[in-house]
C-alpha positions as CSV (number, residue, x, y, z in Angstrom):
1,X,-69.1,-36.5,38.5
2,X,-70.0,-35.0,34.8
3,X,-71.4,-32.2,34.3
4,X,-75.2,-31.8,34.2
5,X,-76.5,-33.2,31.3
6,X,-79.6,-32.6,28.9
7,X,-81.7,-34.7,26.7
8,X,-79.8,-36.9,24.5
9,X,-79.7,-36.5,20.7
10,X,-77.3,-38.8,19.7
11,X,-76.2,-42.2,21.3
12,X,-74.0,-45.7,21.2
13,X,-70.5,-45.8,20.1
14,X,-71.0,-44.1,16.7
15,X,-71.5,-40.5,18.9
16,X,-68.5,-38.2,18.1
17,X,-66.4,-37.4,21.1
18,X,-67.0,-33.9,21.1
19,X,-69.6,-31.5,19.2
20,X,-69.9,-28.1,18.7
21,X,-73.2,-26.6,17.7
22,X,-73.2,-22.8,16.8
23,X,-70.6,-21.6,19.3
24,X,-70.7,-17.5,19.3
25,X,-68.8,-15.5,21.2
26,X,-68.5,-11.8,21.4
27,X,-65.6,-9.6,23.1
28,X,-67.2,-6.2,23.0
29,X,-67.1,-5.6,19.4
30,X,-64.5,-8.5,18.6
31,X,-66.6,-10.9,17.4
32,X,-64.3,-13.9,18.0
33,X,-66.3,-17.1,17.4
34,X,-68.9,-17.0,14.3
35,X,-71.9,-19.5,14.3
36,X,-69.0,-22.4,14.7
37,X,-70.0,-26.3,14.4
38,X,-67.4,-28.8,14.9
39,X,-67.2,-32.5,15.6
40,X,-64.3,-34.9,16.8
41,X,-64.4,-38.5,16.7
42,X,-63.2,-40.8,18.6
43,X,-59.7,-42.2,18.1
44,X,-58.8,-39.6,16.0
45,X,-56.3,-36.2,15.6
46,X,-58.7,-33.8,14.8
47,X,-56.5,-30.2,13.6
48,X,-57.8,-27.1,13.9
49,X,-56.0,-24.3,12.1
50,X,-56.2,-20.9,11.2
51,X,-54.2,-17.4,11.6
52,X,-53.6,-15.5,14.7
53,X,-56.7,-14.0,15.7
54,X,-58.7,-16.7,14.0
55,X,-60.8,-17.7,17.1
56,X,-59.3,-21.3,17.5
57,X,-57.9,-20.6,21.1
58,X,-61.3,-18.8,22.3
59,X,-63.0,-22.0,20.6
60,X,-60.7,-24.3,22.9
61,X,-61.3,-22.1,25.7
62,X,-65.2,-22.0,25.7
63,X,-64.6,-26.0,25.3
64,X,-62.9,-26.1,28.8
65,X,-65.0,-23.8,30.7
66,X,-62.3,-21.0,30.6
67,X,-65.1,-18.3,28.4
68,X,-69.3,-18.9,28.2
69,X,-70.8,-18.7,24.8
70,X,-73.0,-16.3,23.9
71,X,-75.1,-18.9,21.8
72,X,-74.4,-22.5,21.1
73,X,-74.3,-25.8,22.6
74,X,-71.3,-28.2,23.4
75,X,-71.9,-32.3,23.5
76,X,-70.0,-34.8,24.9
77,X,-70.1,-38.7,23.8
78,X,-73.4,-37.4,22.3
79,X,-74.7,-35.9,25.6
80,X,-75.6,-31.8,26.0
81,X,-73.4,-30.8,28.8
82,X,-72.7,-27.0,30.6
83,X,-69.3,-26.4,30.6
84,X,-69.3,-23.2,33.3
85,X,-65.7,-23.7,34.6
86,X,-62.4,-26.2,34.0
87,X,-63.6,-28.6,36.4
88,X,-66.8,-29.0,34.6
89,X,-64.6,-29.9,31.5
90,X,-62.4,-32.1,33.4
91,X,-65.3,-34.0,34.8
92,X,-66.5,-34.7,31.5
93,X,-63.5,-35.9,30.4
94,X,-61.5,-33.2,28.6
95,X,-58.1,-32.2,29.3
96,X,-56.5,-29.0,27.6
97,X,-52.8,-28.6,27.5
98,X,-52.1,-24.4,26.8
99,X,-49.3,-22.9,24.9
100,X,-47.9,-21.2,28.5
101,X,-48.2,-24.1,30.7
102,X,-50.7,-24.1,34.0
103,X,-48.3,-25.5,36.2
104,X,-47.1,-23.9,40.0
105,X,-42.9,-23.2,38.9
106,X,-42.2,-24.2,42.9
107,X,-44.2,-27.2,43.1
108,X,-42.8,-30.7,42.2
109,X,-43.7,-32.7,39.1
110,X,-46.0,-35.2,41.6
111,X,-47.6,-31.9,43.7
112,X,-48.3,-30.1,40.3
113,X,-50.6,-33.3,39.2
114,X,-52.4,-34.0,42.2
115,X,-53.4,-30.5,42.9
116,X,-56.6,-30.1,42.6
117,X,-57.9,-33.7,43.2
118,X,-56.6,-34.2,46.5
119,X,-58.0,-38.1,47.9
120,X,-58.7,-36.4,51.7
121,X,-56.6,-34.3,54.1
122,X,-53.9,-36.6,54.3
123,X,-51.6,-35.9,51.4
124,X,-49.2,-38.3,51.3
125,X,-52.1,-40.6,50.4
126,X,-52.9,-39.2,47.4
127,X,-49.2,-38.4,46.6
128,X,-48.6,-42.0,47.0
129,X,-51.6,-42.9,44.8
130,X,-50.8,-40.6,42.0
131,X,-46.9,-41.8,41.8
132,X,-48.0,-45.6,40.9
133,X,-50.3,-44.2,38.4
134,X,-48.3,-41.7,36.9
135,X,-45.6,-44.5,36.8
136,X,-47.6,-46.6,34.6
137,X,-49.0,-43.4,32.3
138,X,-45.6,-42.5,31.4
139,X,-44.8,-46.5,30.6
140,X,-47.9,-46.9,28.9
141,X,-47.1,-43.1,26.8
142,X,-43.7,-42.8,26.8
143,X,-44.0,-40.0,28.9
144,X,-41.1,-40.1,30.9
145,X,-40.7,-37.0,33.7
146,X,-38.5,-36.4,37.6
147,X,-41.2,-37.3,39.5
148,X,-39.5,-35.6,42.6
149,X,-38.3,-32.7,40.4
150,X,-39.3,-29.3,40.8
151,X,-41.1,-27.6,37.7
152,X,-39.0,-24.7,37.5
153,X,-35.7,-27.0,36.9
154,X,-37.1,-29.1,34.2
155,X,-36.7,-27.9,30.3
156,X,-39.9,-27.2,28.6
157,X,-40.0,-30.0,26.3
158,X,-40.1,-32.1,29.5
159,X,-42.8,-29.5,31.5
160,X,-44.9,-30.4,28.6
161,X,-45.1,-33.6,29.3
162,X,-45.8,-32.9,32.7
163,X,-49.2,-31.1,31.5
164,X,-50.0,-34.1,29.6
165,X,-49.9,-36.5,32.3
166,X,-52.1,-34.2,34.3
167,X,-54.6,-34.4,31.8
168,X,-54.1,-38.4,31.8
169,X,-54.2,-39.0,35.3
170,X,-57.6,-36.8,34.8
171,X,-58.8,-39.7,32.9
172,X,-58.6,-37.3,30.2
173,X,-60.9,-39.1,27.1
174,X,-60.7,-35.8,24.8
175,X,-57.2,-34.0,24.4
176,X,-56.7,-30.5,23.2
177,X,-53.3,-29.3,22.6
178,X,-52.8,-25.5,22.0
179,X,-49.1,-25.2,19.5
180,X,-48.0,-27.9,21.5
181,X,-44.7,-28.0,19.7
182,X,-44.3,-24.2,19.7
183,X,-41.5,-24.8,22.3
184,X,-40.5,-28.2,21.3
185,X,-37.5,-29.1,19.5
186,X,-38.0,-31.6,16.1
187,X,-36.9,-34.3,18.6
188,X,-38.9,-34.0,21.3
189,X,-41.8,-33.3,18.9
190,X,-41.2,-36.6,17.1
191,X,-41.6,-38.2,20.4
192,X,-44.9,-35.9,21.2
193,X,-46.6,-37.4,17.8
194,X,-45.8,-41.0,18.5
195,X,-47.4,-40.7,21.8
196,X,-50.5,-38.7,19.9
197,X,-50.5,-42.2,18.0
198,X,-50.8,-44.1,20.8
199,X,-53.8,-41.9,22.1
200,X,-55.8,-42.4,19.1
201,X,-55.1,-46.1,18.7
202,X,-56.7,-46.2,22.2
203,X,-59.7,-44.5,21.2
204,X,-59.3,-41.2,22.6
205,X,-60.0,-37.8,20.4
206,X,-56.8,-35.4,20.2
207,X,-57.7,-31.9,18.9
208,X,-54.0,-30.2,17.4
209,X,-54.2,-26.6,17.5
210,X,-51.4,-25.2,15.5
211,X,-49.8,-23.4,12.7
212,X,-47.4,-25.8,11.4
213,X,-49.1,-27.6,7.9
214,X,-46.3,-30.1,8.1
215,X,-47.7,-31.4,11.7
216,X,-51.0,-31.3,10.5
217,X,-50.3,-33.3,7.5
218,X,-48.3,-36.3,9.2
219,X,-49.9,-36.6,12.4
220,X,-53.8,-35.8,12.0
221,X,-57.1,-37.6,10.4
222,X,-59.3,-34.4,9.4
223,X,-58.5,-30.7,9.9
224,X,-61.0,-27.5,10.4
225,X,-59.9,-24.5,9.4
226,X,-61.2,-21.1,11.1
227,X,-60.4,-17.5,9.5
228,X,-61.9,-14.3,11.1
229,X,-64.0,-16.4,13.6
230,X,-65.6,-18.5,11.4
231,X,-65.2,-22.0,10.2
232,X,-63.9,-21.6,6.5
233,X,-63.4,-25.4,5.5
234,X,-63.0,-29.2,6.7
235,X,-61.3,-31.9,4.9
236,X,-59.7,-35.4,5.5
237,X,-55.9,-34.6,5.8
238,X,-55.5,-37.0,2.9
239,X,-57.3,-35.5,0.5
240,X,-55.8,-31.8,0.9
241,X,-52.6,-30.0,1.0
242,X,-50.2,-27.6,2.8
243,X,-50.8,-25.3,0.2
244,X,-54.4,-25.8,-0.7
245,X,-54.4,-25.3,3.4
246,X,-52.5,-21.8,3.3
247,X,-55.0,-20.1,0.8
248,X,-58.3,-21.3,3.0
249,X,-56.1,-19.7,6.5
250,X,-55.1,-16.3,4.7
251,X,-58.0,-16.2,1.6
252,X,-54.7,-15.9,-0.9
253,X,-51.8,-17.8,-2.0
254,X,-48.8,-18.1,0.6
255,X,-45.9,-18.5,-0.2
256,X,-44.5,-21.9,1.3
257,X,-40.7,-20.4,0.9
258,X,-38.7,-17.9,1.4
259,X,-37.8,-15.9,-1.8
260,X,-34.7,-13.9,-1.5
261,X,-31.5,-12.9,-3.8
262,X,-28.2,-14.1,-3.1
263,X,-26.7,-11.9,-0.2
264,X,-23.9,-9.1,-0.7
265,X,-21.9,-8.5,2.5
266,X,-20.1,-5.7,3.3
267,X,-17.9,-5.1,6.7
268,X,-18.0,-6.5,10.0
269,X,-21.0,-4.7,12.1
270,X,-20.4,-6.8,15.0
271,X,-17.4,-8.8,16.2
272,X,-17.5,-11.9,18.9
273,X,-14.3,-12.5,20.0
274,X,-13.3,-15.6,22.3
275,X,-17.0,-15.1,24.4
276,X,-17.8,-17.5,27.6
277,X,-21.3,-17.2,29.6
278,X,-21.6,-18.3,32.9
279,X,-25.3,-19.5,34.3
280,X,-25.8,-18.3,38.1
281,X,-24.3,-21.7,39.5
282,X,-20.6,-20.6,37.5
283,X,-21.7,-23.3,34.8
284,X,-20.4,-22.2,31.4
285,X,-23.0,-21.9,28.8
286,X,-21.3,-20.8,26.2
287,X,-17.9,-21.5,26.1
288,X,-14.9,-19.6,23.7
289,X,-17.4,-18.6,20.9
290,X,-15.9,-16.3,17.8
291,X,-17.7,-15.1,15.0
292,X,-18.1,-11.8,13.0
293,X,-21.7,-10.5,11.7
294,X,-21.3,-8.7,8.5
295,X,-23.5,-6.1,6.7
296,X,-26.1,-7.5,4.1
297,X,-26.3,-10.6,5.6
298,X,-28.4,-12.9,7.6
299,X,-26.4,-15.7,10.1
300,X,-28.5,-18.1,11.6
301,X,-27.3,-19.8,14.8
302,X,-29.0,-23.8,15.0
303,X,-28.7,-26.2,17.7
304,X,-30.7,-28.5,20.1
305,X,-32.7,-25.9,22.5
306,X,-30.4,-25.7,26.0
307,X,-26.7,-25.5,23.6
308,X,-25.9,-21.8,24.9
309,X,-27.7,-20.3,21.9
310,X,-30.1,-18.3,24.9
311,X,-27.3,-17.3,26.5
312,X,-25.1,-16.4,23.8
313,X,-28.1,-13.9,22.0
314,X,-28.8,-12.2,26.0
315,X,-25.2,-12.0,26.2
316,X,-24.7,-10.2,22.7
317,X,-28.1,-7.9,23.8
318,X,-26.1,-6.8,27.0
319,X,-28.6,-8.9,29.4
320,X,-26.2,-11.2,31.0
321,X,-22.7,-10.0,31.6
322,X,-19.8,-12.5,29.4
323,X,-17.3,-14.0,32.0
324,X,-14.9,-13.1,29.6
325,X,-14.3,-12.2,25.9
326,X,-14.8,-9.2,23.9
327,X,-18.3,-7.9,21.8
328,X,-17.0,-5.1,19.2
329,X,-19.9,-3.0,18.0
330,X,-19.2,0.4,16.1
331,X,-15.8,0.4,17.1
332,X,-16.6,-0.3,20.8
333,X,-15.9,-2.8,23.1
334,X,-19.7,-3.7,25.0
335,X,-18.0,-6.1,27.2
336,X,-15.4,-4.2,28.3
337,X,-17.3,-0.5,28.6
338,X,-19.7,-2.3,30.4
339,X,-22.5,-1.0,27.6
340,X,-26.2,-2.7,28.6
341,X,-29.1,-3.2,26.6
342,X,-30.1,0.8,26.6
343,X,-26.1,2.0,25.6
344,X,-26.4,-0.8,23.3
345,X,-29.7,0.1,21.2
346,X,-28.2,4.0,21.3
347,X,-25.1,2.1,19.0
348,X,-28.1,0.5,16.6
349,X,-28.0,-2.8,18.3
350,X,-32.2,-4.2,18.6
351,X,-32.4,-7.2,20.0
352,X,-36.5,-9.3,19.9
353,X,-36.0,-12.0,22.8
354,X,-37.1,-15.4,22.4
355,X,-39.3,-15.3,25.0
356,X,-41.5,-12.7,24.2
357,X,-44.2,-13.1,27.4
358,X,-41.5,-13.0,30.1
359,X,-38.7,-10.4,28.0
360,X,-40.7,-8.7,25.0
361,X,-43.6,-7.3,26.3
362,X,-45.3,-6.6,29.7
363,X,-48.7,-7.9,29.4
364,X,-50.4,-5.8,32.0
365,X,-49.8,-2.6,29.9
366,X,-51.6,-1.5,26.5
367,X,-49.9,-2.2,23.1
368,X,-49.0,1.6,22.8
369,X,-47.3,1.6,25.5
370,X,-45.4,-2.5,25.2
371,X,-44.4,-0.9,21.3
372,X,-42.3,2.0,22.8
373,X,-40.2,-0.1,25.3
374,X,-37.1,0.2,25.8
375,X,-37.2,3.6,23.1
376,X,-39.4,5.8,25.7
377,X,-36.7,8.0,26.5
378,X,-36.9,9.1,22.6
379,X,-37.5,12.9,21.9
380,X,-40.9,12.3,20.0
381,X,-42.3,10.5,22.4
382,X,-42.0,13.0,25.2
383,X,-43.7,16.6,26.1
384,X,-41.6,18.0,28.9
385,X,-41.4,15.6,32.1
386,X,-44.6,13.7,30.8
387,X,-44.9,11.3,28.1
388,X,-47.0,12.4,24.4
389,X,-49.6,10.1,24.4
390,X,-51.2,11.4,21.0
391,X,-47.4,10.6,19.3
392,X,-47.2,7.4,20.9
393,X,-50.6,6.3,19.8
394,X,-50.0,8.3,16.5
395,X,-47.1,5.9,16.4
396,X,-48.5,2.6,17.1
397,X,-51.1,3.0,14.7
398,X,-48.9,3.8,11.8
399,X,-46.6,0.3,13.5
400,X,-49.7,-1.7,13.6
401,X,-50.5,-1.2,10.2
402,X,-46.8,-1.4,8.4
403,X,-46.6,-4.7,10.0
404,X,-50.5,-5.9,10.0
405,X,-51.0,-6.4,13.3
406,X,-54.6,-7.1,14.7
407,X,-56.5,-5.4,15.9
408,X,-55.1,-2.6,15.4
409,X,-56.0,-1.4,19.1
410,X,-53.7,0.8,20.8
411,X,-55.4,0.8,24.1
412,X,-56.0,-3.1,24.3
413,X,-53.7,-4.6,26.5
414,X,-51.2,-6.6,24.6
415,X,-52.5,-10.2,26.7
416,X,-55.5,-9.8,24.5
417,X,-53.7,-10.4,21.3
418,X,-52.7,-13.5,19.7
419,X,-49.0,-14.9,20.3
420,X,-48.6,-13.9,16.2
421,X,-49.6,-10.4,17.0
422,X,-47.5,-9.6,19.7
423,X,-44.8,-10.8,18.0
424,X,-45.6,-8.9,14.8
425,X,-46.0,-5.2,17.6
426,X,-42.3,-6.0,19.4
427,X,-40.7,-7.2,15.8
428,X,-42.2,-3.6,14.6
429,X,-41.0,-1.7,17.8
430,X,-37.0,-3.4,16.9
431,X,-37.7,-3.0,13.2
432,X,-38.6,1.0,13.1
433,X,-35.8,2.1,14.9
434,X,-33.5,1.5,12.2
435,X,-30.8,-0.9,13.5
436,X,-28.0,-1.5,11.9
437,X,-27.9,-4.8,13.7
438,X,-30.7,-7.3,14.6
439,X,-30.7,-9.8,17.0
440,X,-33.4,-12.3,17.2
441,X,-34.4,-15.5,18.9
442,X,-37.3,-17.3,17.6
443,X,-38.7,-15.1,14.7
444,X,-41.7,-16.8,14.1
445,X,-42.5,-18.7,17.4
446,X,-45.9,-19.6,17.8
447,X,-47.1,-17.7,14.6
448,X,-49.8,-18.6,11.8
449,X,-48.7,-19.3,8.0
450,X,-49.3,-16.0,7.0
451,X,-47.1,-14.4,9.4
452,X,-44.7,-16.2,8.9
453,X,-44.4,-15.0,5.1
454,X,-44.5,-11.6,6.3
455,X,-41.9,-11.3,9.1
456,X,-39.7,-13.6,6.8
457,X,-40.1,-11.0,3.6
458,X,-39.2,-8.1,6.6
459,X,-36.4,-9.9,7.4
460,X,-35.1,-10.4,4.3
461,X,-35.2,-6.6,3.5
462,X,-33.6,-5.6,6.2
463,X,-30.5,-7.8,5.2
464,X,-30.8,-5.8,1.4
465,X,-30.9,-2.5,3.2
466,X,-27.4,-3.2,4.7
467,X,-28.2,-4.8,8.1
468,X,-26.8,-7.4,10.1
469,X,-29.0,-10.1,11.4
470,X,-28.4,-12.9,13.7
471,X,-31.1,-15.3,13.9
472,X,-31.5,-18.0,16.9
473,X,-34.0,-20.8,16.2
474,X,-34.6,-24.2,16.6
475,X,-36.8,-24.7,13.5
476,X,-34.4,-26.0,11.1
477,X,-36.3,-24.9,8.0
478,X,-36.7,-21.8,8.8
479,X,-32.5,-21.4,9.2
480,X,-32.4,-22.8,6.0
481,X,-34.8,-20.6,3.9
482,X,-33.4,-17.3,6.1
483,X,-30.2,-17.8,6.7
484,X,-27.1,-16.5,3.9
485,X,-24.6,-18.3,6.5
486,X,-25.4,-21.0,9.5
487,X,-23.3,-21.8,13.0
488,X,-24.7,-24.6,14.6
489,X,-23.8,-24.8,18.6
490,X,-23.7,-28.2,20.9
491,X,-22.9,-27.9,24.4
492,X,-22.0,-24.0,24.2
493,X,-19.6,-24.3,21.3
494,X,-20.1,-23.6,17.4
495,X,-19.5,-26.8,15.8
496,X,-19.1,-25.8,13.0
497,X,-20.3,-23.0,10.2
498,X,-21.8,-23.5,6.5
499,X,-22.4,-21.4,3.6
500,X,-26.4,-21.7,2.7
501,X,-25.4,-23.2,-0.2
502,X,-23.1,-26.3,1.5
503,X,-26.0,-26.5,4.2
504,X,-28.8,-29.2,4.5
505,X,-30.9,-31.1,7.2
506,X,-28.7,-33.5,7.4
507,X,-25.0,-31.7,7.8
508,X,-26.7,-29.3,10.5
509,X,-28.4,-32.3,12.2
510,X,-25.2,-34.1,12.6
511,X,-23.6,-31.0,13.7
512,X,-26.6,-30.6,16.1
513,X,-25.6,-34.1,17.9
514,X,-21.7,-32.9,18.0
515,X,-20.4,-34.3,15.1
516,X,-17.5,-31.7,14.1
517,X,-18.1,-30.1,10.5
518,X,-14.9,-32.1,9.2
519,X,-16.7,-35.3,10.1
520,X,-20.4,-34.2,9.0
């Protein structure tokens, strides 16, 4: 049953799927959503684009019933509808798949989609139902999931398609897919846009939130783009381009690469000697690795997401103990002294996780407090037994604005910040205490054009200050404009290692699916 509707405006086929008329939204005194009009037609990929903090995922949200705006209207088909909750928006056929999935980690792959829309008491009934329909969705989609499996054991690529099966079996007509590729590698994005294709071809609207201008230029038809709330521009993806894209997000020219001089190392900061990591079930992960991580340079480490690049960085960061090996950090052995993560950061070891929701930052607590983790202990944040709150806020502020987060809020809780800002606050709370090395998985997960120029120029001079970085990422252009030197991992092991200047999509990609480097 849809949601009540009012008088129609608009009718027939020609309707756009979705409307937006106006949409305001206030958060205190964030204004988040400015006057915003938006349509989406039918069989289409409609992006929508912008920086962090732009307003595109409080848009989204007010279009699935998660927020009420303050002014505005929202049409379906052409039809006025109130959208006061998710199942409003799912009864009028929209389906919204978020950037941290909705789905119960215990449950299987079937219980996950049938929760909620039960047929009766009797459950195997609508289990039974929903695994000959799913059956045919992921035929029809090439959407291809363990029905039987429990969430919690499936990779994310693959949970992903869980959530969009969900939305399917939802009868789904409108799509909206918040950085759906944000934990995707290129291949299982590839397949994601194919199956975007077969969407539109059958008529149904896709909206793409995300950061990524190469997405949005191969896979959509128009593209909106917000900046501080407000709808700044909307163009046919022909008739634009990724740069003429970047100025309307950030209001300047972006640089589309990374500019940096070539690198001078000096000594070995950090040696890896022989290193194997077990998972809890004695499955090796990463198996005999060996590598040294010299001064004044930046080593990125490249491989197909699930290769033992995870555990190699949380082994090097003290988080999960080595089976065997040695780590060798200002002429002591970490493995062997039994150093963790707080001995460690004492020897100038930082390490920003690739997870930053479950291992950077505790989103309960304020940002003043998530940008002294792990560093509380520090003299100048203390007063006796009792923490100084005036130098920890004194502190945040001056972090907040060296590395542009926003707002700059030290009280707001970190969960109301975009994805780009709290990566920008735990990159700044690494950054300012002067490591001399840096360990870091997934730099610029998640995070707008703009932010991605400035953590990369960061980055970059750190490495001409004399630091070492190691650099985990499964975006391949981003090891390639960082990087000074590149090991590439399969199955736990490095494959094989390239100077920048020998390196290119293609050697690293080969290297990616095992091919040894004296056969790439």
């Amino acid at each position: 049953m849809c949601p009540p509707a009012t008088d129609s405006t608009v009718t027939g086929g020609t309707a756009p799927a979705l409307e937006l008329r106006g949409i305001d939204k206030r958060f205190g005194t964030v204004h988040a959503n400015r006057g915003i009009s938006l349509s989406v037609a039918r069989g289409s990929v409609h992006g929508l684009i912008g920086e962090n903090g732009a307003g595109k995922s409080t848009l989204m949200n007010i279009v699935y019933g998660f927020h009420q705006p303050d002014v505005g209207e929202i049409l379906v088909g052409g039809r006025r509808v109130h959208i006061a909750a998710p199942h409003d928006a799912i009864a009028a056929g929209i389906g919204m798949v978020h950037q941290h999935f909705m789905l119960v980690e215990n449950f299987t792959v079937l219980e996950n989609v049938v929760l909620g829309v039960e047929q009766g008491a009797v459950l195997a009934r609508s289990l039974a139902h929903a695994r000959g329909e799913l059956e045919k969705l992921a035929r029809d989609y090439g959407l291809d999931v363990p029905l039987d499996t429990v969430v919690s054991e499936l990779p994310v690529g693959v949970q992903q398609r869980v959530e969009i099966l969900k939305a399917l079996y939802r009868r789904a007509e409108i799509l909206i897919l918040d950085e759906p590729t944000a934990v995707l590698t290129p291949q299982e994005a590839d397949a994601l846009f194919k199956m975007l294709g077969r969407l539109r071809a059958e008529g149904k609207a896709v909206i793409l939130v995300t950061h990524k201008l190469r997405e949005i230029m191969a896979v959509t038809d128009r593209v909106t783009v917000m900046r501080q709330g407000a709808v700044v521009g909307e163009v046919a993806t022909r008739d634009t381009s990724p740069r003429e894209l970047a100025e309307k997000m950030v209001g300047r020219a972006v640089l589309l690469r990374v500019e940096k001089a070539p690198a001078k190392p000096g000594e070995p900061l950090l040696a890896v000697r022989d290193l194997e990591v077990r998972d809890r079930l004695g499955v090796a992960r990463v198996k005999g690795v060996s590598f040294d991580l010299r001064a004044g340079e930046i080593v990125g480490v490249a491989g197909v997401s699930g290769n033992g690049q995870s555990e190699l960085l949380e082994a090097l960061a003290g988080i999960r103990a080595p089976a065997r090996g040695a780590i060798t950090l200002g002429g002591h052995d970490l493995v062997a002294q039994n150093f963790g993560p707080r001995e460690r950061r004492r020897l100038g070891l930082a390490h920003v996780p690739e997870d930053r929701l479950r291992m950077g930052v505790v989103t309960k607590f304020s940002a003043e407090d998530n940008a002294i983790l792990g560093y509380q202990d520090r003299a100048d944040y203390q007063r006796g037994p009792l923490l100084n709150r005036a130098s920890i806020r004194a502190d945040c502020e001056k972090k907040m604005t060296a590395h542009d987060v926003r707002p700059a809020l030290p009280l707001l809780r970190i969960s109301a910040f975009s994805g780009g800002n709290q990566q920008k606050l735990v990159l700044a709370r690494e950054i300012d205490c002067d490591p001399q090395v840096l360990l870091i998985g997934q730099p610029t997960r998640g995070v707008d054009i703009g932010a991605i120029e400035f953590i990369h120029k960061k980055l970059v001079a750190l490495r001409d200050a004399g630091k070492a970085l190691l650099i985990v990422s499964v975006e391949l252009e981003e090891i390639l404009g960082l990087a000074d030197r590149i090991l590439v991992m399969n199955n736990g092991e490095i494959v094989g290692e390239l100077a920048r200047a020998d390196a290119n999509e293609e050697k690293i990609g080969l290297m990616m699916a095992g091919v040894k480097e004296a056969h790439a």
